[in-house]
C-alpha positions in Angstrom: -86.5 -21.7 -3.3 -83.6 -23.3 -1.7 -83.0 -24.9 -4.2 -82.6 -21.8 -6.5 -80.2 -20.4 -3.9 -77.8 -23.6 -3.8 -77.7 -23.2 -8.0 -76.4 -19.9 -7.0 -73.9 -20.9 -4.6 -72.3 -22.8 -6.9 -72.4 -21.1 -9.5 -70.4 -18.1 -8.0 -67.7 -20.9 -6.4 -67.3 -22.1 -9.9 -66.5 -18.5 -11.1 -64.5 -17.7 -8.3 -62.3 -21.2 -9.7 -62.2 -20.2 -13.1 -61.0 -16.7 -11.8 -58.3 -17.8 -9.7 -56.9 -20.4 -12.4 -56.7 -17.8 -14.8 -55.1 -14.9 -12.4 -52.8 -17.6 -11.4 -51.4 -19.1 -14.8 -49.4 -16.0 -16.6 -47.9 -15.7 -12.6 -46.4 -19.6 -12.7 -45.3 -18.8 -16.5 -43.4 -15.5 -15.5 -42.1 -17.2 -12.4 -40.6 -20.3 -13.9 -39.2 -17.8 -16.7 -37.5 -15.9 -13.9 -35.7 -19.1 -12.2 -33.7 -20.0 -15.1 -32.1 -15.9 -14.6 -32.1 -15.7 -10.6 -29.3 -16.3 -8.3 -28.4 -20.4 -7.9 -30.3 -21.2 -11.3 -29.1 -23.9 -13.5 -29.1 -22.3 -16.8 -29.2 -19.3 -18.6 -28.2 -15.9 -20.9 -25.0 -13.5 -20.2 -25.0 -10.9 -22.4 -24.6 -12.8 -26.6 -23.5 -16.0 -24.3 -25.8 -18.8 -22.4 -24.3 -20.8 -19.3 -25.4 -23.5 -17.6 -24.5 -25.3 -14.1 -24.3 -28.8 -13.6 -23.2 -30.4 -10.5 -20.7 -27.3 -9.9 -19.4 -27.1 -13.0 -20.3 -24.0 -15.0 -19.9 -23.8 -18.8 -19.9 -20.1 -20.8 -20.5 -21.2 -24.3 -21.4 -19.0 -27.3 -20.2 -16.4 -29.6 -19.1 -12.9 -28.1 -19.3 -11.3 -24.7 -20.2 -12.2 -21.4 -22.1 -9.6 -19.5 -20.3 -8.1 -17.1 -21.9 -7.9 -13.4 -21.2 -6.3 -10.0 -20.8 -8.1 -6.7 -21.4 -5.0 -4.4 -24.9 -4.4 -5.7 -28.0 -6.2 -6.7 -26.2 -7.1 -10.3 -24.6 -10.0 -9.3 -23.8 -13.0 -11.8 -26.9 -15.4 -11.6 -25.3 -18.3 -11.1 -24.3 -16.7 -7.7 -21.1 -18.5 -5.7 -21.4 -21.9 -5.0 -19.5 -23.5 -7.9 -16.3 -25.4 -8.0 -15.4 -25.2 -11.7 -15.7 -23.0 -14.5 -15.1 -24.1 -18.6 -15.1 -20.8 -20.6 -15.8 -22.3 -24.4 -15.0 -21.2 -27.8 -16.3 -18.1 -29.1 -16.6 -16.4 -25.6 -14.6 -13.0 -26.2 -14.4 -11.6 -22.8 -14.8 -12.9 -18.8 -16.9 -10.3 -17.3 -16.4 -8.0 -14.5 -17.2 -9.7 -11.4 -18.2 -12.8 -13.3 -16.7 -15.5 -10.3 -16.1 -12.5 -7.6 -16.9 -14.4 -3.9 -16.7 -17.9 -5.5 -14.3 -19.5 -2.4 -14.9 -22.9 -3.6 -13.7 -22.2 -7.0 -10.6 -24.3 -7.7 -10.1 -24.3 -11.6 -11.0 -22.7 -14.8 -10.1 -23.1 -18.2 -10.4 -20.1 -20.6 -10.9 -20.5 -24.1 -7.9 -18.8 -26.8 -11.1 -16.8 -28.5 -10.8 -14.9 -24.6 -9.5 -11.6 -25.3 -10.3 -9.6 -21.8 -10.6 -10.2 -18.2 -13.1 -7.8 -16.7 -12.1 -6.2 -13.2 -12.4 -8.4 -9.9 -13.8 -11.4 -12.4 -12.2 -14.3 -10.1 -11.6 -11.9 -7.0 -11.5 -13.9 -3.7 -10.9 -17.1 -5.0 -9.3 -18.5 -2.3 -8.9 -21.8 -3.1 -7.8 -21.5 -6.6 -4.7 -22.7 -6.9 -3.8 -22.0 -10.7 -3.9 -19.4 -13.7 -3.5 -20.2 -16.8 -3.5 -17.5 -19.2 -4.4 -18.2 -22.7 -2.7 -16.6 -26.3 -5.6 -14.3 -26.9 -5.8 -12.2 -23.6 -4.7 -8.5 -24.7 -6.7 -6.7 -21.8 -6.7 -7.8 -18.3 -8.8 -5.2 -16.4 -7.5 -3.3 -13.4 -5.3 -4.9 -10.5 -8.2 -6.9 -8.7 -8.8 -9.6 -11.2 -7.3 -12.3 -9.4 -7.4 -9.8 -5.8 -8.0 -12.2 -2.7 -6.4 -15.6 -4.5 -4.8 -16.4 -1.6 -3.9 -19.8 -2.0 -2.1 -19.3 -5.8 0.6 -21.2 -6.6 0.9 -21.3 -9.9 0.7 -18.7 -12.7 1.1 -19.4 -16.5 0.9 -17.0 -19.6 1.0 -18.7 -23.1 3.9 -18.2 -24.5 2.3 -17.2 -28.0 0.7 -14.3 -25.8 1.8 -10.8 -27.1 0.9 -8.6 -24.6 1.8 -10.6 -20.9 4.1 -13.4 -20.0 5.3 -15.1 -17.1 9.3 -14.9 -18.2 11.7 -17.2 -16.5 9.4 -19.2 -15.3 8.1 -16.6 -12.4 5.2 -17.8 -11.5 3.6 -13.9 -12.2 2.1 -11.9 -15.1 4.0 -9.3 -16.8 3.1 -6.7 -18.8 5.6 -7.3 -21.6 5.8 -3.5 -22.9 6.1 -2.5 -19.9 8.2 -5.4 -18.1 5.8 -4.8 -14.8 5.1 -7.9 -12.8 1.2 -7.1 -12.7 0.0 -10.0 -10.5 2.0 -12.7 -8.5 1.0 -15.9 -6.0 3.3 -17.2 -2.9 5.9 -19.1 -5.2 6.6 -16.1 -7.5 10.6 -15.1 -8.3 10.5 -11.7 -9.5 12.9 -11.6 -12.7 15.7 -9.0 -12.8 14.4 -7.6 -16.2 11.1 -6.3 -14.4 11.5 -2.6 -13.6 7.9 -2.2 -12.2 6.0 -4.1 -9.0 2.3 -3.3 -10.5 -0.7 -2.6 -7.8 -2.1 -5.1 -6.1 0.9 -7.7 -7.9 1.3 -9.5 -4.1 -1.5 -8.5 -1.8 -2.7 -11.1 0.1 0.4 -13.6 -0.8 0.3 -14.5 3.1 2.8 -17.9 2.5 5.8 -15.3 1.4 8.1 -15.1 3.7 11.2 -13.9 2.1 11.5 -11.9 -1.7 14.5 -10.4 -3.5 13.8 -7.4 -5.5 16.4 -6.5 -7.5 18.1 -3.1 -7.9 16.4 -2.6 -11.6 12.7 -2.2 -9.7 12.3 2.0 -9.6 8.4 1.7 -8.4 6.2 -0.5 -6.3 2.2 0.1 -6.6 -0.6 0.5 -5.0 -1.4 -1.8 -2.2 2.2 -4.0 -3.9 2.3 -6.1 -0.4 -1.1 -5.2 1.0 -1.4 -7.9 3.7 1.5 -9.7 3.2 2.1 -10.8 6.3 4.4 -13.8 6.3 7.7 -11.9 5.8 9.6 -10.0 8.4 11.7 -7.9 6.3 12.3 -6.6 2.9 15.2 -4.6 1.6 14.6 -2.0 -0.7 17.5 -1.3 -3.4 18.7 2.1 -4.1 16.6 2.1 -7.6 13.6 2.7 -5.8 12.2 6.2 -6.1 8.1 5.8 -5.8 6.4 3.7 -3.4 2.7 3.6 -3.8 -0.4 4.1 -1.1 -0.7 1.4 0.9 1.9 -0.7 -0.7 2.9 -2.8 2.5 -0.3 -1.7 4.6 -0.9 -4.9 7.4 2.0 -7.0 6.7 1.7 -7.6 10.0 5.1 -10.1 10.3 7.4 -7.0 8.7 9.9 -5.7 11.9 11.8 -3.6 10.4 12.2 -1.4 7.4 14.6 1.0 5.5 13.6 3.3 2.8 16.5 4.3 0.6 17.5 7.8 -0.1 16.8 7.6 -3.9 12.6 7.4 -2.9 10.8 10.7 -4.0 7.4 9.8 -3.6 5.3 8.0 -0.7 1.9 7.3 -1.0 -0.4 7.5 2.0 -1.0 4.3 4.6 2.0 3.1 2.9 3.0 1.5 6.0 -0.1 1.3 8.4 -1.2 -1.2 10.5 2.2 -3.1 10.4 1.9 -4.2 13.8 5.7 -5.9 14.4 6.8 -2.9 13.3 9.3 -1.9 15.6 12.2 -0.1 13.8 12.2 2.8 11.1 15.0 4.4 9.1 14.4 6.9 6.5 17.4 7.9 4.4 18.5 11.4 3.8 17.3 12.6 0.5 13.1 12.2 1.3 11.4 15.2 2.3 7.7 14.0 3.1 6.2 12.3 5.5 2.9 10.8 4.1 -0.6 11.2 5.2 -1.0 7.7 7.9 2.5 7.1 6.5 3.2 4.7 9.7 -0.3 5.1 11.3 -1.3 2.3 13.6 1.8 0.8 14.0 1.6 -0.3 17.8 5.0 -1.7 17.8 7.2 0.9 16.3 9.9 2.2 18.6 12.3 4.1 17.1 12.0 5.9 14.0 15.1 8.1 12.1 14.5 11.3 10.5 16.8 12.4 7.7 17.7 16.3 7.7 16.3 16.5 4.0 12.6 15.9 5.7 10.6 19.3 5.7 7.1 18.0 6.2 5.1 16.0 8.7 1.9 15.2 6.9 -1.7 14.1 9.1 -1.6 11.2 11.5 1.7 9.9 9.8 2.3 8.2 13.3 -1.0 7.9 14.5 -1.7 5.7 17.9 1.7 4.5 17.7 1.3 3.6 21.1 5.2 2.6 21.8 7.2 5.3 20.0 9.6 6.6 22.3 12.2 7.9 20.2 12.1 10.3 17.5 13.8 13.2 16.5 12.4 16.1 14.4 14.9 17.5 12.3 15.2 21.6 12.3 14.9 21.4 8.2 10.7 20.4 9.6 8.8 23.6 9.0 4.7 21.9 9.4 2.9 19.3 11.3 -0.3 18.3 10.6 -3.4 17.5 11.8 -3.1 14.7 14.7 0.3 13.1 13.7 1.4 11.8 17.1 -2.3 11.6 18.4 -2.1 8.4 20.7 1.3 7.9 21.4 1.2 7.4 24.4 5.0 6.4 24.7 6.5 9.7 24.3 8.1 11.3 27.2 9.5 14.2 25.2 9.7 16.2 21.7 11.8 18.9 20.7 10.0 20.9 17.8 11.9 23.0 15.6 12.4 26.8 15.7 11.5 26.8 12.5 8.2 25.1 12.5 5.6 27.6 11.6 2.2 25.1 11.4 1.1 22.8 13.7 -2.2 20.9 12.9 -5.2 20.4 15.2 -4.8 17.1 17.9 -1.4 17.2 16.9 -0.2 15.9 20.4 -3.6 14.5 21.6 -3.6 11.4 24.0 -0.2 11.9 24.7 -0.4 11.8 28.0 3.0 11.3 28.9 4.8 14.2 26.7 6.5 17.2 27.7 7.0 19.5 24.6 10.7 21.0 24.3 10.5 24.5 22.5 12.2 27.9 21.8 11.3 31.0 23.0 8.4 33.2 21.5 8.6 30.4 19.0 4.8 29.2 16.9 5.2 25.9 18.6 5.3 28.2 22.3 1.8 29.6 21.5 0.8 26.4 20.4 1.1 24.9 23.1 0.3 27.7 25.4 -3.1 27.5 23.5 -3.4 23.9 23.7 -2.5 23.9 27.5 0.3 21.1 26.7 3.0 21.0 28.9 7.0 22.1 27.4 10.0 23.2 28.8 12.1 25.7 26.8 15.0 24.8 24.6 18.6 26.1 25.7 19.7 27.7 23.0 23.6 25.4 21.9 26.5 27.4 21.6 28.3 26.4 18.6 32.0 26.5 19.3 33.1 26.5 15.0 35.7 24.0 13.8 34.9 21.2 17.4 33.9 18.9 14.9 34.4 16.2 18.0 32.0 18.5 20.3 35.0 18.3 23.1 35.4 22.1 23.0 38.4 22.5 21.8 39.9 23.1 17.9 43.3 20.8 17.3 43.7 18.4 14.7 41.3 15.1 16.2 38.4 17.6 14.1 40.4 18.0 11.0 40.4 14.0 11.1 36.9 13.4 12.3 35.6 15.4 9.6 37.6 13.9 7.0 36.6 10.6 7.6 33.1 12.1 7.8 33.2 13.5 4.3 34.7 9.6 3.2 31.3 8.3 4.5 33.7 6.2 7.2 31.5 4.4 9.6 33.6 3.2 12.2 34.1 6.6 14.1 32.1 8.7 16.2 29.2 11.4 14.9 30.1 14.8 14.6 28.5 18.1 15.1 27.2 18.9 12.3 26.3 22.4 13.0 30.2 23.0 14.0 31.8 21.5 10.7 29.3 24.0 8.6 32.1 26.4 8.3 31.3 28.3 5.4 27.5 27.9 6.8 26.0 27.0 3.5 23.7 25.1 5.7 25.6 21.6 4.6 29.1 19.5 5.3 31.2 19.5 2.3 34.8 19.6 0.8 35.5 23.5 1.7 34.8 22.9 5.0 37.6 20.9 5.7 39.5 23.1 3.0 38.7 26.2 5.5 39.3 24.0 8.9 42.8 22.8 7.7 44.0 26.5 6.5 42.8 27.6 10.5 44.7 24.6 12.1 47.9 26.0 10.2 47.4 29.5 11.1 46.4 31.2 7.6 45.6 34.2 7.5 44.5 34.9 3.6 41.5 32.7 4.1 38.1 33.1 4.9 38.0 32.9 9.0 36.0 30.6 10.9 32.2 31.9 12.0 32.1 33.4 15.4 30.7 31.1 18.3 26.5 31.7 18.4 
C-alpha cells in the first residue's frame, strides 16, 4: 500500500514539472522578444528603420522613417538616454520627434544627406553637444525646440547646397532662407544684417552670451527669443522693432536695464518676467499696452517710465515687484487689471487717473506701504473706499495757458522752451505739457507755438489762449 501511494506522489510532482516547464517557456520567449524593444536595449525597430547600441554609439540604419516618440509620456525612444553618439545612415528620411530628447551625454551626431526632417524636440536638452551640422537634404526642421536646451553649442553649420536653411556669413545660426529668420543660434552666433526676423526659441538658453548686436533691419523677435539668457546685462533694441513675442527675454536674470523703442506695437505676455537685475524700465511713447506679467516678478526693478500713448494696464504686468518705487500712470490710462501691483511692497504712493474707469480685483494687494492719490467722486474713490485702501485726494492743478516753464508767468522764456521742445532739444528743462496744449487738441505741436507767439505780440485776429482751469 505505501508503496502504491509513493507511485502516486511522484507521479503528481512529475506533472506538476512538466506543467511549470510548459507555462514557463512561451513567458521567457515573449520576455526576451520584449528586451530587444524596452528602454536601455541594444538593438531594435523604429518605425521602416532598425537601430542598434554599441558601447554608446547608436546607429539608425535603413530605408525611410524613424518613428517618432514622446519624452513626456510612456512613448519614449527605446534606447532611452544614456548614449554618447548617434550615426544616422543612409536611407533614413526623417529624425523623429523626441528621438535623443534628455540625452545630456550626447556630444555628436552625424546625419545622413537622405535626412529630409527633424521632428520637434528630437535632440532637445543636449547639453553637452557642442556642434550641428546640417546636412543638404533637410527641408523641414520641426518647431523651435529641436535643438531647445543645447546649452553648451558652439558651433552651427548648414550645407551650403541646402535650399531651404543656411548659416550665411558664417553665423554660427540657422536661417530660414525665404524667410531670412535666424531660427536657432548657440553662444558664438553673429546675427547677420540681412536677417529681418529673431525666430522663437533662436537663443534660449545661450547662457555664455554676454553681449549681441541686432541690427536695425530685425522688425520681430519670437517666442521665448532670449528665454534664460542670462549672461548679458543689456540689449539695445533698434527702432525697426515693432513685435516682441511672449516671453522673449523671460529670466535673463543678468539684463539691468531695458528700453523698448517707440516703433513696438505688440508685446507678448511674461515678456520680461522674472528678470531679476532688472532695475530700470523705459517705455517709449508710441506703445499703448502693458502685457499680461509684462514685468512680473522682477524683484529688482525701480523705476519704470510710462509713455502718454499707454492706455492699458493689463493683469499682474508688475507683479511682486517688491522694489518699485517710482512710477507714474499716465492720465491717457483708462483700466487696470486684475492684481497688477500685487506685492509691491515698495510703493509709498500712486496717483490713478481721473479717467480710469476699471480697476481689477487685488489690484493693490500686499502693498502694504501705499497711499492711493485720487480725484474726487472719481471710480478709483469707490474703489478704494470698497477695498478699504488708504488715498488722499488729488488737488485739482490750475493750468495757467502759455507758462510753458511752469514759473507762472507768460513772457518770451515759454515761446523758447517750447520751441526747443518741438526740435526734440534735450539739453533744457521739461515743460508743462498741459500748458503748451494751446489749441487743446490734447497734444504739443507746430500751432501751438504759432498761437503762443501771436499772444506774446499782442494779436488780436487770432484764436485766444484757453482760459486758466
Amino acid at each position: 500500500m505505501k508503496n502504491r501511494i509513493g507511485k502516486i506522489i511522484s507521479l503528481l510532482l512529475s506533472l506538476m514539472i512538466i506543467v511549470t516547464a510548459i507555462t514557463a517557456l512561451p513567458v521567457s520567449a515573449q520576455a526576451a522578444e520584449t528586451d530587444t524593444q524596452s528602454v536601455g536595449a541594444s538593438s531594435g525597430a523604429t518605425g521602416d528603420c532598425t537601430w542598434t547600441l554599441d558601447n554608446g554609439v547608436l546607429t539608425i540604419s535603413g530605408n525611410g522613417r524613424m518613428e517618432d516618440y514622446n519624452y513626456f509620456s510612456d512613448s519614449k525612444a527605446p534606447w532611452g538616454t544614456d548614449i554618447i553618439q548617434v550615426i544616422i545612415s543612409n536611407g533614413v528620411t526623417n529624425v523623429g520627434a523626441h528621438a535623443f530628447n534628455g540625452c545630456e551625454n550626447l556630444s555628436c551626431f552625424t546625419l545622413a544627406d537622405s535626412v529630409t526632417t527633424i521632428g520637434v524636440s528630437a535632440f532637445d536638452g543636449c547639453s553637452k553637444l557642442k556642434s550641428i551640422t546640417i546636412p543638404a537634404g533637410v527641408t523641414k526642421i520641426v518647431g523651435n525646440t529641436v535643438f531647445s536646451g543645447c546649452t553648451g553649442l558652439e558651433s552651427i553649420t548648414v550645407d551650403k547646397r541646402n535650399t531651404v536653411y543656411d548659416s550665411r556669413n558664417d553665423c554660427n545660426g540657422i536661417i530660414d532662407t525665404s524667410r531670412n529668420e535666424l531660427i536657432k543660434a548657440c553662444n558664438t552666433t553673429v546675427i547677420p544684417n540681412s536677417v529681418t526676423s529673431i525666430g522663437g526659441g533662436a537663443f534660449s538658453g545661450c547662457t555664455k552670451i554676454t553681449s549681441l548686436t541686432i541690427s536695425d533691419n530685425i522688425t520681430s523677435i519670437g517666442d521665448y527669443a532670449f528665454f534664460g539668457c542670462t549672461g548679458f546685462s543689456g540689449i539695445t533694441l533698434p527702432d525697426s522693432i515693432t513685435i516682441i513675442g511672449s516671453y522673449a527675454f523671460s529670466r535673463c536674470t543678468g539684463l539691468e536695464s531695458i528700453t523698448i523703442p517707440g516703433s513696438v506695437t505688440e508685446i507678448g505676455y511674461n515678456a520680461f518676467s522674472e528678470c531679476t537685475a532688472l532695475s530700470n524700465v523705459t517705455i517709449c511713447d508710441g506703445y499703448e499696452v502693458i502685457g499680461v506679467d509684462m514685468f512680473s516678478d522682477c524683484a529688482s526693478l525701480t523705476s519704470v517710465t510710462l509713455p502718454d500713448s499707454i492706455i492699458y494696464i493689463c493683469a499682474r504686468a508688475f507683479y511682486n515687484c517688491t522694489e518699485l518705487t517710482e512710477i507714474t500712470i499716465p492720465d491717457s490710462v483708462t483700466g487696470i487689471e486684475n492684481a497688477v501691483f500685487y506685492g509691491c511692497k515698495g510703493l509709498t504712493s500712486l496717483v490713478i487717473p481721473e479717467g480710469v474707469t476699471l480697476i481689477g480685483g487685488y489690484a493693490f494687494s500686499d502693498c502694504d506701504n501705499l497711499t492711493l492719490s485720487l480725484y474726487k467722486d472719481s471710480y478709483a474713490e469707490a474703489y478704494a473706499q470698497y477695498n478699504g485702501i488708504p488715498y488722499v485726494l488729488v488737488v485739482p492743478k490750475t493750468i495757467i495757458y502759455g507758462d510753458v516753464d511752469g514759473d507762472g508767468e507768460l513772457k518770451a522764456k515759454d515761446r523758447i522752451y517750447l520751441t526747443r521742445h518741438l526740435a526734440n532739444w534735450t539739453d533744457y528743462a521739461e515743460i508743462d505739457k498741459d500748458a503748451a496744449d494751446l489749441n487743446c487738441d490734447g497734444r504739443v505741436g507746430a500751432k501751438d507755438r504759432i498761437i503762443l507767439t501771436r499772444h506774446l505780440a499782442n494779436w488780436t485776429d487770432y484764436k485766444t489762449l484757453p482760459k486758466p482751469d
